[in-house]
C-alpha positions as CSV (number, residue, x, y, z in Angstrom):
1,X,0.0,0.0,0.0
2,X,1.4,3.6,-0.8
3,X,1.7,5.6,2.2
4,X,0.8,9.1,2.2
5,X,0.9,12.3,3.9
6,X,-2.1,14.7,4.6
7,X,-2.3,17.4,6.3
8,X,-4.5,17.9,9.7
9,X,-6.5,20.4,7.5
10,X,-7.6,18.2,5.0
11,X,-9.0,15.5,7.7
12,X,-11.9,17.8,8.3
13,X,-12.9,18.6,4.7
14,X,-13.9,22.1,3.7
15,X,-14.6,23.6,7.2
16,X,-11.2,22.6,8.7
17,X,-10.2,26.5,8.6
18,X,-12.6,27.2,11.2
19,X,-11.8,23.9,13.1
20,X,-7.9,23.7,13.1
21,X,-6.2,25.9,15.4
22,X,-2.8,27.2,15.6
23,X,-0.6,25.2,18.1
24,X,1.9,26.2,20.4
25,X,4.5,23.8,19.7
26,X,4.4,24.7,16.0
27,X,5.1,28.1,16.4
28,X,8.0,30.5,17.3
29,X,6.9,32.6,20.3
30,X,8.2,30.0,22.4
31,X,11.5,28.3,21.4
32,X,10.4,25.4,23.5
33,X,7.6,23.1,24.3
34,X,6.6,21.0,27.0
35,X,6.0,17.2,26.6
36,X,4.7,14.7,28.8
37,X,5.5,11.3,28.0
38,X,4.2,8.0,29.8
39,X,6.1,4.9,29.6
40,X,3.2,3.2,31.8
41,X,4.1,-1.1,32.9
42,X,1.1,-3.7,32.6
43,X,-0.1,-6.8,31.2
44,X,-1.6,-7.0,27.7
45,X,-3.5,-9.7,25.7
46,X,-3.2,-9.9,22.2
47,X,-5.7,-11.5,20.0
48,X,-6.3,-11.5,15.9
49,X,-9.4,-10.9,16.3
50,X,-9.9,-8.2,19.4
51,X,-6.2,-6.7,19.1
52,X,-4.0,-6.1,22.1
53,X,-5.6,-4.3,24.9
54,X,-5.2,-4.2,28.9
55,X,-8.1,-4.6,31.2
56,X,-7.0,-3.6,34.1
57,X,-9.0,-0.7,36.4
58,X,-5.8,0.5,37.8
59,X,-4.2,1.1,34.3
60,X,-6.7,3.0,33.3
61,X,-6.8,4.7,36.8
62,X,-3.2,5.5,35.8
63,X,-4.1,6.5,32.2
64,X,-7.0,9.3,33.8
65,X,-4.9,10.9,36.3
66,X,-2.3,11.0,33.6
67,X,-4.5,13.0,31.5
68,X,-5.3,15.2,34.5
69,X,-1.6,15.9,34.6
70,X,-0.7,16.9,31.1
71,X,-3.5,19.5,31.4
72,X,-2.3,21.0,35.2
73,X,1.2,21.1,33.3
74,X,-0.6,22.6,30.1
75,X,1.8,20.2,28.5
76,X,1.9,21.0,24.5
77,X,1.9,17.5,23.8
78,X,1.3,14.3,25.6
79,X,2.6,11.0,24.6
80,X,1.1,7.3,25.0
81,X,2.9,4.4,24.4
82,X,1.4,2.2,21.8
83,X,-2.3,0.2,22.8
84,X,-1.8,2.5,26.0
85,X,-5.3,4.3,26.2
86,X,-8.7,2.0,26.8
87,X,-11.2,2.8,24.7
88,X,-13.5,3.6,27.6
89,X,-11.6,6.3,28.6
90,X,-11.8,7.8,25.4
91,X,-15.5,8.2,26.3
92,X,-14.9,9.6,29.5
93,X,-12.4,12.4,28.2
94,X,-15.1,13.7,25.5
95,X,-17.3,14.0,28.5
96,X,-15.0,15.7,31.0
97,X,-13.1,18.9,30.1
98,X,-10.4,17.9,33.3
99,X,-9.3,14.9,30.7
100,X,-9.0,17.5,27.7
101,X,-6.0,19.1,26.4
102,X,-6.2,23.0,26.8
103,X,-6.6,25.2,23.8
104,X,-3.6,25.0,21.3
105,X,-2.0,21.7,23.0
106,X,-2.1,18.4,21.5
107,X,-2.7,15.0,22.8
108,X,-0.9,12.0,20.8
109,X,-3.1,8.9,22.6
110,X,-2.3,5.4,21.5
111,X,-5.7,3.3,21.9
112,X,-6.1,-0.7,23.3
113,X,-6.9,-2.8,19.9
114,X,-10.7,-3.0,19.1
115,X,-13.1,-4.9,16.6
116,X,-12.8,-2.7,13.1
117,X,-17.0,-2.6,13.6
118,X,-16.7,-1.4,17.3
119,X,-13.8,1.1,16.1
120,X,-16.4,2.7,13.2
121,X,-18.9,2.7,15.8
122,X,-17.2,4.9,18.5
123,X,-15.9,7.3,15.4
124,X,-19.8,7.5,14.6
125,X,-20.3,8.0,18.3
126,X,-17.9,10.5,18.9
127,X,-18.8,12.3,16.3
128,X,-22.1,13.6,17.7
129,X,-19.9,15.6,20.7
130,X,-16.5,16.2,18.8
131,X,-15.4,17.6,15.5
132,X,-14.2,14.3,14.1
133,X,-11.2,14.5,10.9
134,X,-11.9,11.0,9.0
135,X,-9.6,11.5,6.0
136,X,-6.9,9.6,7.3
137,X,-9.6,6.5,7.6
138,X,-10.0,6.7,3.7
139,X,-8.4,3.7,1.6
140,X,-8.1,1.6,4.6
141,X,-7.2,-2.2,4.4
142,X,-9.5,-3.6,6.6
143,X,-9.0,-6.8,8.9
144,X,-10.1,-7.9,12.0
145,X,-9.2,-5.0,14.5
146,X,-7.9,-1.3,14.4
147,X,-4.6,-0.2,16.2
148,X,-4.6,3.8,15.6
149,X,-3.8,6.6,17.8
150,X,-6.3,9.3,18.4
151,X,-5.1,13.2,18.1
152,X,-6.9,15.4,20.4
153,X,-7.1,19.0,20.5
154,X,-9.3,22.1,21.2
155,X,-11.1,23.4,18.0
156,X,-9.8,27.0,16.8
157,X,-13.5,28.4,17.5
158,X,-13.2,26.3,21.3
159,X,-16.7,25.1,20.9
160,X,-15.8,21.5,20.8
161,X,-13.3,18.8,21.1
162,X,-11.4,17.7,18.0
163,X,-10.1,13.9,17.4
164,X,-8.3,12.8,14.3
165,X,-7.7,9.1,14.0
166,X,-4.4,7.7,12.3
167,X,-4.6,4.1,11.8
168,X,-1.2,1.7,11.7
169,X,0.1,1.2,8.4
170,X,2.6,-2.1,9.0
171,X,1.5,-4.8,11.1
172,X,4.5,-6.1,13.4
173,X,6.6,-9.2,12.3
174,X,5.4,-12.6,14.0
175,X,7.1,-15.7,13.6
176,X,3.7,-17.6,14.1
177,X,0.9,-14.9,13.2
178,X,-0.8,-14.4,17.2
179,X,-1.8,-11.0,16.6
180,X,-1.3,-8.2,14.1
181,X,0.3,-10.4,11.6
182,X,-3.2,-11.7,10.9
183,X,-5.8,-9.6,12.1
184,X,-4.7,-5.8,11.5
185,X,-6.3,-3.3,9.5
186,X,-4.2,-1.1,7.9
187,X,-4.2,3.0,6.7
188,X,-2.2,4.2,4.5
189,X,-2.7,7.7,5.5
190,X,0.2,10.0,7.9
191,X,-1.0,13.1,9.3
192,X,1.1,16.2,9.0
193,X,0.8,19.3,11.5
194,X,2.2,22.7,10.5
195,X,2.4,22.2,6.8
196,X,2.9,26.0,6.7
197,X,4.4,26.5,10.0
198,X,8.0,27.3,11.1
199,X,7.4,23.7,12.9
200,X,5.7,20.4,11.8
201,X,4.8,17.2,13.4
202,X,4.0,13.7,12.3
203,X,3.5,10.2,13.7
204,X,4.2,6.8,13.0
205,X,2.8,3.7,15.1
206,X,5.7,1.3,16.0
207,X,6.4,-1.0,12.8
208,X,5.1,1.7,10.4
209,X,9.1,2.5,10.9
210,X,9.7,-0.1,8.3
211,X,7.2,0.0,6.1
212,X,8.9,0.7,2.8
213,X,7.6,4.0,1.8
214,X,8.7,5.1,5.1
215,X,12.0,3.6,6.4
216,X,14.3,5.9,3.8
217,X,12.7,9.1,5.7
218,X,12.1,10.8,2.4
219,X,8.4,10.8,2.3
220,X,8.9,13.1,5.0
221,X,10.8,15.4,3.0
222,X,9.5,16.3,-0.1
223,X,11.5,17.2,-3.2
224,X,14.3,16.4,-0.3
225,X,13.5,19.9,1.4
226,X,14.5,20.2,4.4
227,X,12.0,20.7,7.0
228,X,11.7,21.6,10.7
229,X,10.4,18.5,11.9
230,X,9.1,16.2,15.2
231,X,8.5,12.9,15.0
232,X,6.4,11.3,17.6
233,X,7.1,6.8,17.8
234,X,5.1,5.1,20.2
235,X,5.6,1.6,20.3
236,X,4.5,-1.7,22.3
237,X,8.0,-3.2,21.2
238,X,10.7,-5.7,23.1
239,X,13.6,-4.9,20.1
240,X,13.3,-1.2,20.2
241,X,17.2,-1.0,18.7
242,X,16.0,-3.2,15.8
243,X,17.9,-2.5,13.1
244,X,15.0,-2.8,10.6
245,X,13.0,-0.5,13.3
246,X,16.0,1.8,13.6
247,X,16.2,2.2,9.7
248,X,14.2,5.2,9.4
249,X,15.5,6.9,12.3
250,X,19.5,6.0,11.0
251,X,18.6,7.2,7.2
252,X,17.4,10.5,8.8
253,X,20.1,11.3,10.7
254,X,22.5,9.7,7.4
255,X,20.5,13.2,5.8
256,X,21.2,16.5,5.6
257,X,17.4,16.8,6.9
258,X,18.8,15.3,9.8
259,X,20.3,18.3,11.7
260,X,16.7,20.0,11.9
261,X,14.3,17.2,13.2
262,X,13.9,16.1,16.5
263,X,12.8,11.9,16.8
264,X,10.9,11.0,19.9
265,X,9.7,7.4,20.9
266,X,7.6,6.1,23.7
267,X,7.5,2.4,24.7
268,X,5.8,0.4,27.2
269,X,8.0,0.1,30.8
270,X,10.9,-3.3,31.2
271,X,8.6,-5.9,33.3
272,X,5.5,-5.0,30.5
273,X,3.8,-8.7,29.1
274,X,2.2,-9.6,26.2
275,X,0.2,-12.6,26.1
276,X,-1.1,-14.5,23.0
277,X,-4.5,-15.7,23.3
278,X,-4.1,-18.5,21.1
279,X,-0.9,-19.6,22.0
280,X,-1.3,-20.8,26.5
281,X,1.4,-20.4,28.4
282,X,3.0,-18.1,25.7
283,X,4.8,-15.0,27.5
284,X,6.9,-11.9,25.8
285,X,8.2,-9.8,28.0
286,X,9.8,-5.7,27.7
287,X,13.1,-5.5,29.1
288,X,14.3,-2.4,27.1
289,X,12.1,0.4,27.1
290,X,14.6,2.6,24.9
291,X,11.9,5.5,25.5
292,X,14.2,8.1,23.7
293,X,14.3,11.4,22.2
294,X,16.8,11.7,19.4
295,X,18.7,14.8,18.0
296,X,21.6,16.1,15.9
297,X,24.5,17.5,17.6
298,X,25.8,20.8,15.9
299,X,29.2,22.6,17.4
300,X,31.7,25.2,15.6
301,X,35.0,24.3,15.4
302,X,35.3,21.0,17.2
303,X,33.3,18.3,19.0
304,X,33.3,19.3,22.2
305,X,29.6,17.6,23.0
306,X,31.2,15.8,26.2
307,X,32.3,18.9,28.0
308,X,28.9,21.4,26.4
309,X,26.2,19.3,27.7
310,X,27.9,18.2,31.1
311,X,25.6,20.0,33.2
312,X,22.3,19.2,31.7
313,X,23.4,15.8,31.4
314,X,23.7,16.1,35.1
315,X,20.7,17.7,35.8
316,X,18.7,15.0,33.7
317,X,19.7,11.8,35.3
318,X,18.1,13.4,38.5
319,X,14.8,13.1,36.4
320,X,15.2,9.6,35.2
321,X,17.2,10.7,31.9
322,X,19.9,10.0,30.6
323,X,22.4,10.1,28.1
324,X,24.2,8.9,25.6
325,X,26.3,9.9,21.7
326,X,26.1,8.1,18.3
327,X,29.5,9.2,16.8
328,X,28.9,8.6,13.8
329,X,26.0,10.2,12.5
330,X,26.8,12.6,15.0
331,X,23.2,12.7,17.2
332,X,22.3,12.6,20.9
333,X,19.9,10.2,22.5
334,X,18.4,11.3,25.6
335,X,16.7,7.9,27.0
336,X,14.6,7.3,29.6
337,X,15.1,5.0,32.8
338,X,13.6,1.3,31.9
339,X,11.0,1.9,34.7
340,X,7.5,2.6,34.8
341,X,7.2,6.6,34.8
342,X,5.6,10.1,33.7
343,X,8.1,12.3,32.8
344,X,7.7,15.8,31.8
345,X,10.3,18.0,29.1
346,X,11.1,20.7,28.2
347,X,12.7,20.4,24.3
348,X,13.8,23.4,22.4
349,X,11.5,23.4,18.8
350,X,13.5,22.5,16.0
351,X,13.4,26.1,14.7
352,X,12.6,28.2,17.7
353,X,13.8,31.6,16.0
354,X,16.2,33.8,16.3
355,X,19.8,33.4,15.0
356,X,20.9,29.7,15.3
357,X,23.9,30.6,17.0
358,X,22.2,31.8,20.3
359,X,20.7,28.2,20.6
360,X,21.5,26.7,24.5
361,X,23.1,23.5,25.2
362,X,20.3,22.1,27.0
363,X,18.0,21.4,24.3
364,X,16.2,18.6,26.0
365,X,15.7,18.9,29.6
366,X,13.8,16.6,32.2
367,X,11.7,19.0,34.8
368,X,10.3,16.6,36.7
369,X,9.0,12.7,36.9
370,X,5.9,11.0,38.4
371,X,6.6,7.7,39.8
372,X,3.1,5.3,40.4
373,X,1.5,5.6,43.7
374,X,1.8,3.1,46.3
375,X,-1.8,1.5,45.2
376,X,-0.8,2.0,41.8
377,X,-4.0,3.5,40.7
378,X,-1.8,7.3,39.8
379,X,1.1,8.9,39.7
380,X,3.5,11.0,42.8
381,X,6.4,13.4,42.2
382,X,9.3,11.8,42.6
383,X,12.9,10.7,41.6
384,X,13.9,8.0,39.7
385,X,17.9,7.2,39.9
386,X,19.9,4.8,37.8
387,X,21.0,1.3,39.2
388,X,24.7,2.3,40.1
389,X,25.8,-0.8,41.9
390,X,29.2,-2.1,39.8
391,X,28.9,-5.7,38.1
392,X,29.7,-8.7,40.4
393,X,33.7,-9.1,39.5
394,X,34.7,-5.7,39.6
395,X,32.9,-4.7,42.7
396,X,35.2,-7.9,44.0
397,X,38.1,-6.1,43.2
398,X,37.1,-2.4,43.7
399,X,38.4,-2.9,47.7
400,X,40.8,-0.9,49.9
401,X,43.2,0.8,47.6
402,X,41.1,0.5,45.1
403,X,37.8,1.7,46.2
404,X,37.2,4.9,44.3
405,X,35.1,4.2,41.9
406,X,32.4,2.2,44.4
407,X,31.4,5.3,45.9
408,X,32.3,7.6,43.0
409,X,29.0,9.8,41.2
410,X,28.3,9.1,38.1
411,X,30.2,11.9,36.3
412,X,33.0,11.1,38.1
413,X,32.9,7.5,37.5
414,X,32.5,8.4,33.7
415,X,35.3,10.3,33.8
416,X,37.6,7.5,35.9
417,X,36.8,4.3,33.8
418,X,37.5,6.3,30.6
419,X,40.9,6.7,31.4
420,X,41.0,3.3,33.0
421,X,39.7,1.8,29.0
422,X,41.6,4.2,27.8
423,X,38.9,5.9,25.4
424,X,38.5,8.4,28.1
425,X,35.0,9.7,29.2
426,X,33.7,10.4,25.9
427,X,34.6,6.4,24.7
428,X,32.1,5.4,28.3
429,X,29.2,7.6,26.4
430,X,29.3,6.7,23.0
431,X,27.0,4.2,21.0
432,X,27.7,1.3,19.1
433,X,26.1,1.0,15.8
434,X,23.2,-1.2,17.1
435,X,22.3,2.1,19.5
436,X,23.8,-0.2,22.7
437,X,26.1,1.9,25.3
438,X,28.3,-0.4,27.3
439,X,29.1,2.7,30.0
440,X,30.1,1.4,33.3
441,X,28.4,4.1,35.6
442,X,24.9,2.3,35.3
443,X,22.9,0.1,34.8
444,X,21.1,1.2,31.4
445,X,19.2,-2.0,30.3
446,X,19.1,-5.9,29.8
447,X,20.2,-5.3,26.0
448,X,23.5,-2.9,27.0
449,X,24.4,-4.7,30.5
450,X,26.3,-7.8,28.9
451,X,28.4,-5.0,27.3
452,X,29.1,-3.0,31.0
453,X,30.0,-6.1,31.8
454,X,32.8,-6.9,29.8
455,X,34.2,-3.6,30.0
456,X,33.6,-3.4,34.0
457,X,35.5,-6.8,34.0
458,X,38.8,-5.0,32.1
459,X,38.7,-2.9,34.9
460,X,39.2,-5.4,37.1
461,X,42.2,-7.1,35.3
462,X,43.6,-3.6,35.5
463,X,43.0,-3.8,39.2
464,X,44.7,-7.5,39.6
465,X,47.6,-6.6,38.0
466,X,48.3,-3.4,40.2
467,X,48.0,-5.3,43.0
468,X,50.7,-7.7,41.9
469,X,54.0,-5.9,42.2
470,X,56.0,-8.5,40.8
471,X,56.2,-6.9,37.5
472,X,55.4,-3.4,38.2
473,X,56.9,-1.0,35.0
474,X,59.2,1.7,35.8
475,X,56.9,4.4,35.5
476,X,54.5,3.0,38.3
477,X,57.7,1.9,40.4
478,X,58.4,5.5,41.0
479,X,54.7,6.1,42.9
480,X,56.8,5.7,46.6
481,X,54.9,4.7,49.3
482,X,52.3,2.7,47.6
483,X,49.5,3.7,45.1
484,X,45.3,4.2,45.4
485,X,42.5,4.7,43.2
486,X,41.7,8.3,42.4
487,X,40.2,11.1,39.7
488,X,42.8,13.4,40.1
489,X,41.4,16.8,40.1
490,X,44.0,19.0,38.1
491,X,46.2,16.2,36.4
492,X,44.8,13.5,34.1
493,X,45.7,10.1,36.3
494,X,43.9,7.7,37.4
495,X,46.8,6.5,39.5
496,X,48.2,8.7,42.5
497,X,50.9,7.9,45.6
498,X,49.0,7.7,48.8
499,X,50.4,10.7,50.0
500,X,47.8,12.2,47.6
501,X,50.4,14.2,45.4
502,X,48.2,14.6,42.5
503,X,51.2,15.8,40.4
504,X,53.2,12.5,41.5
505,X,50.4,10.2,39.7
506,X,49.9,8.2,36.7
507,X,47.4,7.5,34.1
508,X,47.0,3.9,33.5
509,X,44.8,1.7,31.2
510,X,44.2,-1.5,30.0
511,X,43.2,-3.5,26.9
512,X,42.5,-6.5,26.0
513,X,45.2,-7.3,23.2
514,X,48.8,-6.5,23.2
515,X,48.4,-4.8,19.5
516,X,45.4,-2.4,20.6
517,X,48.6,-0.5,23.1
518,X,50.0,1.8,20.8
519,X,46.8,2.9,19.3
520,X,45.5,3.6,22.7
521,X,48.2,5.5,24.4
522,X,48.2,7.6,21.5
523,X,45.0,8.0,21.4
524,X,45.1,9.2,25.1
525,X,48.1,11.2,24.1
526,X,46.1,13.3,21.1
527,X,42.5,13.4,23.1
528,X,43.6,15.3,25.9
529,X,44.9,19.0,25.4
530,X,49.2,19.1,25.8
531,X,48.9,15.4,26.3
532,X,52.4,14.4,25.7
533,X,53.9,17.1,27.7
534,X,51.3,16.6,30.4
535,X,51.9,12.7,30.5
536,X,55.1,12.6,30.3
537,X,56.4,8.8,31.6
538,X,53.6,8.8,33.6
539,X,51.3,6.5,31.4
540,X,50.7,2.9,31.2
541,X,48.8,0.6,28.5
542,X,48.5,-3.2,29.8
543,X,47.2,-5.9,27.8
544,X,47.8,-9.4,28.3
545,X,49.7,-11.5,25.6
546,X,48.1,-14.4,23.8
547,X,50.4,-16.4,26.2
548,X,48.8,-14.8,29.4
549,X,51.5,-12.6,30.0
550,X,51.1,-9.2,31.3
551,X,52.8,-6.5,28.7
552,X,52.5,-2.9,28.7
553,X,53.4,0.4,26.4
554,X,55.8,2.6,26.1
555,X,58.2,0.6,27.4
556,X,60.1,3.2,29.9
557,X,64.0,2.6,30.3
558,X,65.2,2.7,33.9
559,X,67.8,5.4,32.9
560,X,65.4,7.9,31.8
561,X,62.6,9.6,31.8
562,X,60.6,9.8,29.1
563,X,58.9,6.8,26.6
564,X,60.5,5.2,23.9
565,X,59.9,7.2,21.0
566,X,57.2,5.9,18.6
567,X,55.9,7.2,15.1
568,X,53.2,9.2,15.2
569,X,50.5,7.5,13.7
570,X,47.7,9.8,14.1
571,X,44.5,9.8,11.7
572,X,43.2,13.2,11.5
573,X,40.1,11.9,9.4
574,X,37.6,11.4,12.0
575,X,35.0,10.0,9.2
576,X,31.3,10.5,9.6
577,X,28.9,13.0,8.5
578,X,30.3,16.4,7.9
579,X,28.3,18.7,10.3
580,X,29.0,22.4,10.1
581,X,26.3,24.1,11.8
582,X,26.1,26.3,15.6
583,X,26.2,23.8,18.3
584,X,22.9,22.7,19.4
């Protein structure tokens, strides 16, 4: 089926100018806008013939006093993950202005699976209370049930309610067909806010990210044009790094169209569970949310994104946020904790106006997070921290001397196991290809803690061998009086004399094979500002030789001072997209 793209005009018919309003986060008078996203945890069924939808009176307790939030935070959009909303609720919002957005904001609410006859019912239904846009209905493949999301908003005259439906255009992949695979009706119809707006907005519905008119990015982009441009992805998903799911999001940011949209997704919370009906016993659980919010980086003159966004990053992983750098395609992803949770945003528009050079660091920044109440039936303030305690074999080793990083914070820990890896903090930050971060600070998620394991693990063959002394090299043998654990505060070691001489300290590392020492070292040495001069003698690369061996590099002689001297085999092509915009 060819997908298209209308915009929320059109949905109406010929009386949409006096029905579509102007919305806040499509405009310019604000650089920013407020979004409130759920990631909300529960049990779901999932059926070919009903759809996937959650029964439960406490979810949908949860779902209400959400919706009571997002309007006492006159949040400019609300979020839902996929199947989130029950239908009933629906209902209960056209009837209850404390469930409605206020003027100008827009609610984005993914509805339970129904019955394609029920589904054309409500739309009838609704219709008598609300202005309801149907375009986006036209053409439809019909099945057994409809999986849509339901736009809500405050008509431009504010005599009535306005709901647009967008139905899912790519049913999920199934092995055996238990759900969508069999029984989804399909549109083939996008919605488009602010056609002719300094901002726009579309949606897609979890697999719709793969469907082939869509998973290039292009059909968002007309003529390739560049536009200014959210995109909204809830999901119900347990692969959210998928590569086939991650295609349209990778092809965007492969674009030039890249550096002016912002890409946010909203899954279900880790502990989630789907059951297929027709399969007994049958169980899929969530483990990794990935509930992210994706964005181009931009700097002048370097790529300094480490040290610029150190103290939002710090400020958001009080909220449940946090962070992490594709360095490739050069974007950020700001990702949310794997628990249940409401958390509320603030995100600078894609063009917010004014000259692009004034444009703050802190384009995405968590304000606060709702954890669920002790009966489960709402939502509290509260905070929402990161599991921090270090993997079973280092936290062996990571005793006495060597205790630093157990009670370290995270920046500081970031900072510390960088330079004990030797890719130094920004190397703990970055993102593989398949969007997994194997940073030691935290715990992230089931998909990237294998990865923090294996690096946390390094660490503590680092540790072993500093505790044997048998085969110290001469640049450590000069740390008299013993050695500890410790970010040192104006020097870059990792390594100083128990007298806490900062200056008397050493930077040490360790790989895992002998032929990755060179490139590390002087990779260390061209990373940090006068490294050479800074270093000195006082760095040290271990590895450990095919043959077990302990090695090391440079190779220090006793009589002096300063390493053997290698060629300089720096690569100043640093490869990925060429990005020469202000820093955002």
């Amino acid at each position: 089926m060819t997908i298209s793209v209308i915009p929320i005009e059109r949905c109406f018919g010929v009386e949409s100018e006096d029905i579509v309003p102007s919305f806040d986060f499509l405009e310019i008078e604000d650089p920013t806008f407020r979004l409130l996203r759920m990631q909300c945890r529960g049990d779901v069924l999932a059926h070919p013939e009903m759809g996937v939808r959650n029964g439960s009176e406490l979810h949908a307790d949860k779902c209400r006093e959400a919706l009571k939030l997002a309007r006492a935070h006159r949040a400019d959009i609300f979020l839902t993950p996929e199947y989130a909303i029950p239908l009933p609720l629906i209902d209960e919002l056209i009837r209850t202005t404390e469930l409605q957005p206020h003027p100008n904001k827009l609610w984005c609410l993914c509805c339970e699976g129904v019955p394609w006859e029920i589904f054309e019912e409500k739309i009838n239904e609704w219709s008598d209370r609300a202005y309801v846009g149907k375009k986006a209905l036209e053409e439809a493949y019909r099945k057994n049930f409809a999986g849509f999301l339901l736009y809500l908003f405050q008509s431009k005259q504010g005599d009535k309610l306005c709901i647009v439906p967008q139905l899912k255009l790519q049913p999920m992949r199934e092995d055996i067909f238990v759900c969508e695979g069999d029984g989804l009706s399909r549109g083939k119809h996008v919605v488009l806010f602010g056609d002719q707006k300094p901002n726009q907005l579309v949606s897609i519905i979890c697999a719709d990210a793969f469907h082939p008119d869509l998973k290039d990015s292009s059909k968002f982009f007309p003529g390739g044009n560049e536009r200014k441009l959210i995109i909204l992805h809830p999901q119900m998903n347990l692969a959210p790094r998928n590569g086939e799911l991650a295609s349209l999001r990778n092809n965007l940011f492969s674009q030039e169209w890249g550096n002016s949209t912002i890409y946010i997704t909203a899954n279900w919370a880790a502990g989630s569970a789907i059951f297929p009906e027709q399969m007994p016993g049958a169980k899929h659980v969530v483990q990794t949310p990935w509930s992210s919010i994706y964005r181009r980086f931009h700097n002048y003159g370097g790529d300094e994104w480490a040290e610029k966004l150190r103290s939002v990053r710090n400020e958001n992983i009080k909220h449940g946020l946090g962070f992490a750098f594709e360095d490739y395609k050069k974007y950020k992803v700001w990702f949310a904790h794997k628990n249940e949770h409401l958390q509320l945003l603030v995100v600078r528009k894609p063009y917010g106006g004014g000259p692009a050079i004034v444009k703050p660091s802190g384009t995405v920044q968590a304000s606060k997070l709702y954890l669920p109440t002790e009966r489960n039936d709402g939502w509290e303030a509260s905070t929402l921290h990161f599991q921090t305690a270090l993997p079973d074999e280092l936290a062996q080793e990571a005793t006495g001397e060597f205790a630093f990083p157990v009670h370290a914070s995270v920046e500081e820990r970031d900072k510390f196991f960088g330079l004990c890896l030797g890719h130094l903090e920004k190397g703990e930050l970055v993102l593989s290809g398949s969007e997994q971060c194997s940073r030691i600070s935290y715990h992230i998620d089931d998909a990237c803690e294998p990865g923090r394991v294996r690096q946390a693990d390094r660490v503590a063959n680092l540790i072993r061998i500093l505790k044997s002394e048998r085969t110290l090299p001469t640049q450590l043998r000069k740390l008299q009086g013993g050695y500890q654990f410790m970010l040192a505060k104006e020097t870059p070691f990792n390594l100083i004399p128990k007298s806490g001489n900062e200056k008397g300290g050493a930077l040490v590392s360790y790989v895992e094979r002998e032929s990755e020492m060179i490139k590390t070292a002087e990779g260390i040495w061209r990373e940090i500002p006068y490294g050479r001069q800074l270093l000195g003698d006082s760095i040290c690369v271990f590895a450990r030789k095919a043959t077990g061996e302990i090695t090391h590099y440079p190779q220090v002689s006793e009589e002096f001072t300063s390493p053997d001297r290698v060629e300089n085999r720096t690569d100043f092509s640093h490869g990925g997209v060429s990005i020469e915009q202000p820093f955002d």
